[in-house]
C-alpha positions, 0 to 999 in steps of 0.5 A: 869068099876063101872058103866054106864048110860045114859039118853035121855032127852026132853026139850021142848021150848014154846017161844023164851023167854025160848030158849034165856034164856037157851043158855045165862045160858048154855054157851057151847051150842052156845058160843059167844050167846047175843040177839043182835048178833042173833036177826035174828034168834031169830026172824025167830024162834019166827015166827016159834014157833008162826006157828008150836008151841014149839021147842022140843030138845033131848040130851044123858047124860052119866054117867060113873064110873070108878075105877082104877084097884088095 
C-alpha cells in the first residue's frame, strides 16, 4: 500500500432547509429522498432543531492508494 488516510468530518445542520438540500444533493445517503415523501419527518426535525438547536453529523472518509506490485 502507497498510502492511507482518513478523515472524521463534522457538519453541522442549522435548519431543515440545509438538510433538505444536502440529502437531494448527495443521492446516496437516503435514496428515493423528495419533500413530499418525507414531509413528516422533515416536520418532526424542524421542531426539533427549533427546541434543541442544530443537528450536528460526522462521517469517515478514507483515501487509499494502492499500487499493483511490479
Amino acid at each position: 500500500m502507497a498510502d492511507l488516510r482518513q478523515e472524521s468530518l463534522r457538519k453541522v445542520f442549522l435548519d431543515v432547509g440545509a438538510v433538505t438540500y444536502f440529502l437531494r444533493k448527495v443521492i446516496w445517503i437516503v435514496p428515493g429522498f423528495t419533500t413530499a415523501l418525507y414531509r413528516t419527518q422533515l416536520a418532526q426535525l424542524h421542531d426539533q432543531i427549533q427546541v434543541r438547536g442544530p443537528v450536528v453529523a460526522h462521517a469517515k472518509r478514507f483515501l487509499i492508494e494502492a499500487r499493483k506490485p511490479l
